[in-house]
N, C-alpha and C positions, 0 to 999 in steps of 0.2 A: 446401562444406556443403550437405547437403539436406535444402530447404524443406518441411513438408508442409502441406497446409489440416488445419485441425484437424475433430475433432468433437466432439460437444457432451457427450460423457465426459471429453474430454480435460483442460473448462473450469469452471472454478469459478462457479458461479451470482450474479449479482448485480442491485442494482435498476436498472433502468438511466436513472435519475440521479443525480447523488451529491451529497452536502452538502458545501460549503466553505465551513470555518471560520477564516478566516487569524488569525494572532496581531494582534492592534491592528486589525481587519476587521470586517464584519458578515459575518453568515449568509447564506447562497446558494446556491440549485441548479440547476446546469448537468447538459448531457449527459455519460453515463458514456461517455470516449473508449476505456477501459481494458480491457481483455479480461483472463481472470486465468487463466494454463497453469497446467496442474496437473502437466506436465513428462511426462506419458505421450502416446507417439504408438502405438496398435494397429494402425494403417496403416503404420508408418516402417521401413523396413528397417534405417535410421541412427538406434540409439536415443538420438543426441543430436541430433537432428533439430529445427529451430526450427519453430513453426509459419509459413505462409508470409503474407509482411509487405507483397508487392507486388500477387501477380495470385489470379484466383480469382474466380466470381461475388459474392462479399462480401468485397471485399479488405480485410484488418486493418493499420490502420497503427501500431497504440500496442498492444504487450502489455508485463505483467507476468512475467517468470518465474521460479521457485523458485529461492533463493538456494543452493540446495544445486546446482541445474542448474547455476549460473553459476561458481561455484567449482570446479566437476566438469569446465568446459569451455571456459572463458574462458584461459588457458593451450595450448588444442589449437590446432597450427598451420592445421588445418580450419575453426577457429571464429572464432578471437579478433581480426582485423582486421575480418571481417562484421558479428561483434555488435557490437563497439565504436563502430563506423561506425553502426548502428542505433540505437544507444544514445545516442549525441552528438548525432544526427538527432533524439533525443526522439522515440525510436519504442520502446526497450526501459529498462524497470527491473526491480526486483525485489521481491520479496515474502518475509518469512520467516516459516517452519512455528515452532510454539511449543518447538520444541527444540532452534532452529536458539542456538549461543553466541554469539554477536556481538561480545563480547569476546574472543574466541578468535582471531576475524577479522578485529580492530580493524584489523589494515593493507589488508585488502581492500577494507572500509568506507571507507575515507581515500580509497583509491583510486578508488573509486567515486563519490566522491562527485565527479570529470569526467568520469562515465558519465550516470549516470542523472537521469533528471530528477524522480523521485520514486519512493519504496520503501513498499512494504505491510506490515502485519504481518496476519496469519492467525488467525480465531478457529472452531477445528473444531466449537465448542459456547460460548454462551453462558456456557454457565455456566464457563468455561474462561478466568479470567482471565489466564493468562502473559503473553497475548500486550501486556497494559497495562504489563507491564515494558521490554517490547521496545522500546516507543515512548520510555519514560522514559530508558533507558540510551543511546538513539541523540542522544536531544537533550541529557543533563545529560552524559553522559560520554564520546560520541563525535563532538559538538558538530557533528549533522546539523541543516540550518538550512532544506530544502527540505522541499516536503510530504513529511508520512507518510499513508497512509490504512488505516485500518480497513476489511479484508476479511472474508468468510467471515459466520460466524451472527452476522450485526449487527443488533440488537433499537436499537429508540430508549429504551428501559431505559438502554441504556448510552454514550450518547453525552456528556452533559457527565461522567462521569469520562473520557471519552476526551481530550474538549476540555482536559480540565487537566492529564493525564499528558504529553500531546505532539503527540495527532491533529489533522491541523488540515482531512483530509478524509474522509468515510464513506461507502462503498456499503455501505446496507442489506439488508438478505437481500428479496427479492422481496415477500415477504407483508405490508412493512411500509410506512406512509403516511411518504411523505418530507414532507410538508405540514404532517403533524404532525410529526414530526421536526425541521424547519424551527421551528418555534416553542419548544422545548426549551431554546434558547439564551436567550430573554430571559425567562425562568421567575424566573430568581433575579437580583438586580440585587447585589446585597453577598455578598462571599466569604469565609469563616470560616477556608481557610488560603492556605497560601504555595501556587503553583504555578509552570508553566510560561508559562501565560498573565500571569505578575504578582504580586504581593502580594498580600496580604490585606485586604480593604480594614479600611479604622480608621474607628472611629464617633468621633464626636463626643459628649461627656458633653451631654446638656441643661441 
């Protein structure tokens, strides 16, 4: 398989630090290690070309790649001992586009789940909620137990529905204060329904 360095077309923009929300955890922001392929190489002669994971004046050790790249080529006798080997390394996972079925995939998913060390869902637009499903069906129906993270146009609008469908990490879109975003989580201390994070809580009558 051939490696290529990527460019900065190739990659999906993000904040570069991310919010982690564990289930039963407090709120937290570390460095973003995560690079996010957007599966195009303009430079690759091998258009299933990985970007390169070793050498390179900025060498990438942790990327994301399109769940559709991985399905398309994890099966190629060219790919599939490399990336899995990368993958198990906790150097590659995946991300899915809001069209991707994941139900459709549900054995790939299974599978993967002694790949990756954690999977994205994709938000092409804000206002483009599919991808809150994506998280919901990976943890209530395909009983994924590793982080998910919220990619793509992530507004801090929308971080505690993320928190309660199944995200339990965010890269924000650039323009946005992780700091503030950081404080989002303890806005509301009582929960009005059931989630992923828990029950609802119960008041007590006075």
């Amino acid at each position: 398989m051939s490696n290529t360095h990527p460019n900065q077309t190739s990659l999906i923009k993000a904040h570069a630090q991310v919010l982690h929300f564990p289930k039963g955890g407090k709120p937290s922001l570390a460095p973003n290690e995560w690079l996010v392929w957007s599966g195009n190489q303009n430079n690759s002669e091998d258009e299933g070309g990985l970007p390169d994971l070793e050498h390179g004046p900025s060498a990438i050790t942790k990327i994301l790649v399109p769940f559709s790249w991985w399905r398309s080529n994890i099966n190629s006798h060219h790919h599939e001992a490399d990336v899995i080997a990368k993958a198990k390394n906790g150097q590659i996972g995946v991300w899915f586009a809001t069209d991707d079925d994941i139900l459709k995939h549900a054995d790939l998913i299974e599978a993967g789940k002694q790949y990756w060390p954690l999977v994205a869902a994709y938000f092409p637009l804000f206002r483009d909620g599919r991808s809150f499903s994506t998280a919901a069906l990976l943890r209530d129906r395909l009983g994924w137990d590793k982080e998910i993270r919220m990619i793509g146009d992530v507004l801090i609008d929308q971080l505690l529905q993320g928190a309660r469908v199944g995200f339990d990490s965010f890269a924000l879109r650039q323009d946005q204060d992780v700091d503030v975003g950081l404080k989002q989580f303890d806005l509301f201390s009582v929960s009005t329904q059931n989630s992923w994070r828990g029950k609802r809580t119960l008041l007590q009558d006075s």
